[in-house]
N, C-alpha and C positions, 0 to 999 in steps of 0.2 A: 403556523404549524398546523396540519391537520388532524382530523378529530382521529384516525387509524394513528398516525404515526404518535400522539398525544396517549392512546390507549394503552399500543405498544410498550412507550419509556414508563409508564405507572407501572406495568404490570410489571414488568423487567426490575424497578426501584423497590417495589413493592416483594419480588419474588427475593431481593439482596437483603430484608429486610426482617423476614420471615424464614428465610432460610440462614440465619447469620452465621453460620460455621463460615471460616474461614476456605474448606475443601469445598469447588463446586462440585453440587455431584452427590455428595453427602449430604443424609437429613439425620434431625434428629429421632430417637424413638416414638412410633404414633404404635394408633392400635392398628393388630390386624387388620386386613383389607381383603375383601373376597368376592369377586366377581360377581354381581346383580345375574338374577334369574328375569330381572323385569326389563323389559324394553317395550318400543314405542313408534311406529314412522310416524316421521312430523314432516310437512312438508316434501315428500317426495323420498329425505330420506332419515336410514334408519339408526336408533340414536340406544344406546343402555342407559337406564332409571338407573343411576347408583343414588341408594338414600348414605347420606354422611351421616356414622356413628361420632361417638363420641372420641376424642383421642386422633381422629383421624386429619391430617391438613390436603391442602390442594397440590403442593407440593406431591405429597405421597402416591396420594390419588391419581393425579397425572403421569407418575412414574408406573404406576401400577398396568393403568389401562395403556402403557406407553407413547403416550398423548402429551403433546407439549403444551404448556399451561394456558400462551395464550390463546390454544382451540378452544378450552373449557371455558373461557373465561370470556370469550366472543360469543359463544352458545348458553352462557348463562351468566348474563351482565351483574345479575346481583352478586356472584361470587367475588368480586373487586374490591366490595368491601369485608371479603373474610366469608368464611364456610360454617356453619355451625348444625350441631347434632339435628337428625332429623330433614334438612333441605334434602331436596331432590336436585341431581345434578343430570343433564343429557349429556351423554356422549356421544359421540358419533360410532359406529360400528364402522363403519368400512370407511377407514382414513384415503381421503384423495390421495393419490398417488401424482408427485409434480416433477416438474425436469429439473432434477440435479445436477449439478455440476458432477459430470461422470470422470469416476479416478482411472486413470488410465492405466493398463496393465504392461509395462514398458519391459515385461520378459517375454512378450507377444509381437507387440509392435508401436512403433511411434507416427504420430501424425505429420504430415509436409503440407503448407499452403503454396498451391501452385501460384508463382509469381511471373508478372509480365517479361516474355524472352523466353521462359523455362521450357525443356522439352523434354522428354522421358529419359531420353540419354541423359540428360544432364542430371537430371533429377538423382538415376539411376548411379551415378557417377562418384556422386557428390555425400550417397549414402552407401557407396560399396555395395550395392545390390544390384540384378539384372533386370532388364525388360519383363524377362516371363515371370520373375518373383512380383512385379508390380501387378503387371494386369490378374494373376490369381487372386492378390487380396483387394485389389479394388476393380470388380467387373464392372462399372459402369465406365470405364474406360476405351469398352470398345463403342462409344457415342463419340469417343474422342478428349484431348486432354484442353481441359477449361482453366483460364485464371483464376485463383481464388478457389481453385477446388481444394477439398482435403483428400490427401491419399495415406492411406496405410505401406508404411514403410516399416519392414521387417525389423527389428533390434537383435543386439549380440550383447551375450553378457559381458563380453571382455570388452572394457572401455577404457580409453586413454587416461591413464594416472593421474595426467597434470589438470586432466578436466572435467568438475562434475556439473552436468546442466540439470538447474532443478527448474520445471515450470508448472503452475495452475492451473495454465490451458495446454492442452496441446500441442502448440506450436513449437518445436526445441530448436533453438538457436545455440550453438556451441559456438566460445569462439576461444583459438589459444591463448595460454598464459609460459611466460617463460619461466622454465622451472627453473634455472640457475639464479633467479629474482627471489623465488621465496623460499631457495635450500640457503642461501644468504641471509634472509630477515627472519628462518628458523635459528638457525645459527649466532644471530646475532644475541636474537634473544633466549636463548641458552646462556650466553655469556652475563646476560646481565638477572641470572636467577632465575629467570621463568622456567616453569614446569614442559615447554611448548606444547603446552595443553592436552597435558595427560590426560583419557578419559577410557569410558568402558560402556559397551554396549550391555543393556542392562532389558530384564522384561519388561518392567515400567520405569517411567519418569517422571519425575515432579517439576511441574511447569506455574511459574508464579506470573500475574498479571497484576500489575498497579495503576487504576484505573479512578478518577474523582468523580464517582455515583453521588454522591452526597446524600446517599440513603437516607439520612435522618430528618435533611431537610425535605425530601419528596413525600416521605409518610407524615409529614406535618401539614402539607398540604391541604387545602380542600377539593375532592374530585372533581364535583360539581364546578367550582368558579377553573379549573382546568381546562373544562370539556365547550365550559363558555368563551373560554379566552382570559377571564379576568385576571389568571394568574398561570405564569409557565416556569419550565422550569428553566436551569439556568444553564448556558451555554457552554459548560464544563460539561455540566451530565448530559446536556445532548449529543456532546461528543463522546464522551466516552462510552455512551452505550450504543451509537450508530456503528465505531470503532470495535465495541466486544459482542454486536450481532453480527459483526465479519468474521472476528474470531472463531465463535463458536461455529458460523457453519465451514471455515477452512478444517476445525479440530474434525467437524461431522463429515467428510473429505477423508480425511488421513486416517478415522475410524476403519473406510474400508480397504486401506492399504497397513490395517492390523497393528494401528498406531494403540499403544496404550499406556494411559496416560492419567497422573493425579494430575487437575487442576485446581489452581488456591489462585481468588480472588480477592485485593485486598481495596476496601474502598478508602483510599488516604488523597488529601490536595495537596497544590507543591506548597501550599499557605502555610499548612497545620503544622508547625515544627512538633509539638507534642503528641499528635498521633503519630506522626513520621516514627518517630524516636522507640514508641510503643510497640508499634508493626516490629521495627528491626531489632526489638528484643525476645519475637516470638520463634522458639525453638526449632520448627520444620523449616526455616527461612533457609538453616545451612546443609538443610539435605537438598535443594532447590538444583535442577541441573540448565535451567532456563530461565531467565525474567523477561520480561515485556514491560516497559512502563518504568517508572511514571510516563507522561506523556511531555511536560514541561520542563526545562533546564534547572530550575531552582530545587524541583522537586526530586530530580533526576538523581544528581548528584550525589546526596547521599546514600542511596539505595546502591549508584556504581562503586563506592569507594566500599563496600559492604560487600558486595559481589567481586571485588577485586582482593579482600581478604578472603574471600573464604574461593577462586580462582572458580566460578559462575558466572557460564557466559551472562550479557545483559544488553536488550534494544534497546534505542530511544527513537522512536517512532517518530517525532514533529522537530525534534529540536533542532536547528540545522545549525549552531555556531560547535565550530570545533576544537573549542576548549575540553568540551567532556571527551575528546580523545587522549589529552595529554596526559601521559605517565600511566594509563590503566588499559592494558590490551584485551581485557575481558568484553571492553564496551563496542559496540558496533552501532553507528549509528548513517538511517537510509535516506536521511533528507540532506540533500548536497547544500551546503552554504551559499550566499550569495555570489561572493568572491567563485568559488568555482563551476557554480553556473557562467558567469562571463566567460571565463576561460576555455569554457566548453562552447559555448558561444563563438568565442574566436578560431577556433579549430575549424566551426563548423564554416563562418563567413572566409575564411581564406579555404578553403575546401573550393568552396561552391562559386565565389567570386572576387580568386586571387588577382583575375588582370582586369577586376573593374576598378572603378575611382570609390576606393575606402575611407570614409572622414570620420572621426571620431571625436565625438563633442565632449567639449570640456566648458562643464557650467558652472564651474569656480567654487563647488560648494566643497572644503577642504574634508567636510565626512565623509565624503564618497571618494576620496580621491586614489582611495585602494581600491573599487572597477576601475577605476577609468585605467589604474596602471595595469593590473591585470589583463583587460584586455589589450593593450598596447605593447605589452611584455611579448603576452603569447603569441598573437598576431605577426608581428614583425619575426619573432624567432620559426615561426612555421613559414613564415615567407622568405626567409631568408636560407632555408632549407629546400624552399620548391626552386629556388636559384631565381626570386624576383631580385628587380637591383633597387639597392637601396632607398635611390630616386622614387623609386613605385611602393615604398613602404606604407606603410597609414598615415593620413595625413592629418592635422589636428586645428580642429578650428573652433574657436571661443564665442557662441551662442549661435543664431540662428540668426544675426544677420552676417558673419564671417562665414557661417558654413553656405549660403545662398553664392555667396563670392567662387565659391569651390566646385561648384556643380560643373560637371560635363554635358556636352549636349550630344558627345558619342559614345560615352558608354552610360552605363550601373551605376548610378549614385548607391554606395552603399553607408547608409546614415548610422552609429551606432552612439545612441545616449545614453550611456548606464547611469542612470537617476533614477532617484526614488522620491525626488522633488513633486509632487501633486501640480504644485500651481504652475513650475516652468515645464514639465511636461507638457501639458496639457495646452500652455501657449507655445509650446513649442511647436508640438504639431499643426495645431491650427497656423501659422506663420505657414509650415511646410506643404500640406495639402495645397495652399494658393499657388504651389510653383507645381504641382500633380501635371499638368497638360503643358507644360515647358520639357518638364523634366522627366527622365526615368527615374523613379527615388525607389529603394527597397529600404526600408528603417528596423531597424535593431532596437530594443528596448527592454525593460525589465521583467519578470514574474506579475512583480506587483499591481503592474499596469491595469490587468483586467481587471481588479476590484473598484480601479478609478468609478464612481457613476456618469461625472462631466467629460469624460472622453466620446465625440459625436463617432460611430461604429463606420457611418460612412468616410471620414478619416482614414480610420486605420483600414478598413478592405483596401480605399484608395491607394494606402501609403506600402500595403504586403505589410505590415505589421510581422515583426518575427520576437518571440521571447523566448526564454530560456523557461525552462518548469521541471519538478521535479513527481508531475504524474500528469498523464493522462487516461483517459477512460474513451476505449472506440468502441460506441454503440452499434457498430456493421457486426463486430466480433460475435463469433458465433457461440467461443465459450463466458465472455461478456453477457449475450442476451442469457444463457442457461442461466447465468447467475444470479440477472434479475429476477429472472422465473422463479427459480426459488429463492430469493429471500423474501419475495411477493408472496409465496406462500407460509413462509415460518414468520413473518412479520407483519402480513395484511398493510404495507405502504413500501415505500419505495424505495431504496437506498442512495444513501450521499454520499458524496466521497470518502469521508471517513468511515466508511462501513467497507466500502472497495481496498482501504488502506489495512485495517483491521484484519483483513482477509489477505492479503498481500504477507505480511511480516508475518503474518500467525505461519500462515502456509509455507515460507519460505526456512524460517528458522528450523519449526519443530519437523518439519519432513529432515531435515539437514538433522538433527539429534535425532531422528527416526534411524537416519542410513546409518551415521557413523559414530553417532554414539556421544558421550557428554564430552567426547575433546575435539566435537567439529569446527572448533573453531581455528584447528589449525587447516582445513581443507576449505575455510572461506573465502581466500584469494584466488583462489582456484573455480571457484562456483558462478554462474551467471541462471539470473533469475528475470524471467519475463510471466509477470502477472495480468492480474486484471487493470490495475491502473496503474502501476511502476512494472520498474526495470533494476534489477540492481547487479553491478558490478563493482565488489570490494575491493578496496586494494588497502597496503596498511605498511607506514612507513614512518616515521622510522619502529624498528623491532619495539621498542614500548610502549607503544599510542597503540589506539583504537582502530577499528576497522570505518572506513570512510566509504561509502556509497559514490562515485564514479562516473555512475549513468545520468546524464541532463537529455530531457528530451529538448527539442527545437520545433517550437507550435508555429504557426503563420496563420495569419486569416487570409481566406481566400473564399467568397464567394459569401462572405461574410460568416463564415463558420470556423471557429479555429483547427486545425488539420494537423498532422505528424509529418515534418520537415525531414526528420532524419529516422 
């Protein structure tokens, strides 16, 4: 860990610690605070002398001079450990200004990435606008129309009923939904009691986040063996606060699209049954019109079945088994399960190479033996639908030396191992790469696989490695770099995935409670969201379960870098 991103999580553990009201946002009473008369250029630039009275915290302080804590806290390292009467504190005068992730004003116009084939007719066509409407808003046009350009494409308030695109960046991809599908699972679920998600657009909302800071173990810490390595913290709270500095800067986002909003952060693990229990008896929980979190199944659970009495929406960010869909239609959860990554997998390999030779391995291991059917299921039923003949269906062969018996030497070996087996993976491949210059091999395999470390990289490029994932991050992305940029600046280190994900869900939900108010969850099947590192398209089925996340990307290495397949 580095010594920024180290600095970072103290001061953020530290800020939950110090601040313990449950409302982020809320402090408690300090003494008055009144702007310094004294300032100072240090280095080039220029800073206000605030002296800290009595009564006063850093908290406040930072609210005051509108300064977020960890500026103050970088500019004046001894505040870290606590502020007391009399220090001198510098602040900066004139706060850098960084590239934001800009909110887009979609009563003006939406963006289009010009893709490879596209030409202004079409473009023009495809958004119900003309020629002359395009080149007005985008004059660099007359240079001529370039791939990968963005154009400003006009919007109309009146949008199709059946479909709302909510996105992060940019880019709006609409795609339809049949509405006779979910005036049916309205319907159904009416029948069996639900409210079908009565709600009401309100001036503010109350948005709860369940997140395992483990605040009391981080202020037990010592800074010092921190900053040396000797001690870190623990891989819960590294996540959860990478995950709630995506948060906060998606909330700082929807700020300026006049989002307003009480935030309650609750620091509880899925471990602690006795905090859990304590949280769910605190009173604002059933004014709550949102939750986020916990992050983990164990924990999850009863937080959903709480939010299912009291009829509050609730995410679950990481958990991907979909059990926590059963019987509670409040829950929505955006991590696809294993079983229907394959699935989505097999959509994808009969898409792209229905009339190659398909072999699908079967490595005897009877825990997995729900992929292997899933993909065998779907695969044969989408091929038997493109009118392949039975003969050409998937064919199935039992290890790596049955599937070498199998190989074509005129078309697409298409190989697909859905294993989470370590060891025969990993010989498996290496067996398969020896037949690389015999053979065309394209291989199918799991998520998991990248975390393997004994998989040789040269293998997989060799082999077209394809898996199934449920986020990717494209660093060309232009609203991607903005967003590095700025959490580079509110965080001085660099974001992980779970900060891109934190930002995702934050963004995707509470703009959805923004639009339509605390009963958007009946207009979730409806909604498709393309973020910074996900994609999400809910569906929800049957009428009492959860809402299910839909979207599997399909990565490939090629050229030894993994890439967007679909």
């Amino acid at each position: 860990m580095n010594l920024l991103r180290t600095i970072s999580i103290f001061i953020t553990a530290l800020y939950f610690i110090l601040g313990s009201s449950p409302v982020f946002g809320q402090e408690k009473e300090s003494a008055d605070i009144h702007k310094t008369r004294s300032s100072a250029t240090i280095n080039g630039q220029k800073y206000y002398l605030h002296t800290v009275e009595k009564g006063q915290t850093l908290f406040a302080i930072a609210k005051f001079y509108n300064r977020d804590i960890n500026d103050i806290v970088i500019d004046n390292p001894e505040a870290i450990d606590g502020i007391k009467p009399g220090q001198i504190l510098k602040i900066l005068i004139n706060k850098k200004k960084v590239n934001e992730i800009s909110a887009i004003d979609t009563t003006n116009f939406i963006l289009h990435k010009v893709e490879k084939g596209q030409t202004l007719y079409s473009i023009g066509r495809q958004h119900s606008t003309s020629i002359d409407k395009l080149k007005v808003l985008n004059p660099e046009l007359k240079d001529g129309l370039k791939v990968g350009q963005c154009l400003k494409i006009p919007s109309f308030k009146k949008t199709d009923p059946a479909v709302n695109t909510v996105s992060s960046n940019p880019i709006v991809n609409a795609t339809s939904t049949a509405v006779g599908i979910v005036d049916t699972v309205a319907a159904d679920r009416n029948s069996l009691g639900y409210n079908n998600y009565q709600g009401e657009k309100k001036d503010e909302y109350n948005i709860a986040f369940f997140l395992p800071f483990h605040a009391d173990e981080a202020n037990a810490m010592d800074v010092e063996k921190i900053i040396k390595g000797d001690q870190q913290f623990s891989n819960k709270t590294n996540v959860a606060l990478q995950f709630y500095e995506g948060a906060l800067l998606a909330i700082d986002s929807l700020k300026k699209l006049h989002l307003n909003a009480k935030i309650f952060v609750y620091d509880i693990d899925d471990k602690d049954s006795a905090v859990m229990a304590n949280v769910l008896k605190k009173p604002e929980l059933a004014s709550m019109d949102l939750m986020i979190g916990p992050l983990y199944g164990s924990g999850f659970v009863p937080v959903a079945n709480y939010a299912k009495e009291h009829n509050i929406a609730i995410v679950s960010p990481f958990t991907q088994v979909n059990k926590i869909l059963f019987n509670n239609p409040y829950v929505s959860k955006v991590s696809a399960s294993v079983t229907l990554q394959v699935e989505q997998m097999a959509h994808f390999v009969v898409d792209s190479f229905k009339t190659q030779n398909i072999i699908l391995v079967n490595n005897g291991n009877a825990k997995e033996v729900t992929f292997f059917n899933a993909f065998r299921n779907t695969a044969n039923a989408d091929l038997l639908k493109a009118g392949v003949s039975p003969a050409d269906s998937v064919r199935i062969a039992f290890g790596s030396g049955n599937t070498q018996s199998m190989l074509s030497t005129t078309k697409v070996n298409v190989i697909i191992l859905p294993s989470n087996n370590q060891s025969y993976v990993t010989e498996f491949i290496s067996n398969l790469n020896g037949l690389k210059d015999r053979y065309k091999i394209v291989l199918f395999g799991l998520q998991n696989w990248i975390n393997y470390d004994n998989l040789d990289f040269e293998y997989l490029n060799n082999l077209s490695l394809h898996i199934p994932s449920n986020t990717f991050i494209d660093y060309h992305d232009l609203s991607t770099q903005s967003f590095i940029k700025n959490y580079r600046a509110h965080y001085r280190t660099e974001p992980e995935l779970f900060s891109f994900q934190g930002f995702d869900v934050t963004y995707c939900f509470i703009s959805m409670l923004q639009s339509n108010g605390s009963g958007f969850l009946k207009d979730l099947a409806n909604t498709n969201y393309k973020g910074m590192g996900s994609q999400y398209s809910f569906s929800q089925f049957p009428a009492d379960s959860g809402f299910e996340n839909k979207f599997v990307y399909i990565l490939k290495y090629q050229d030894y870098q993994l890439i967007k397949a679909n």
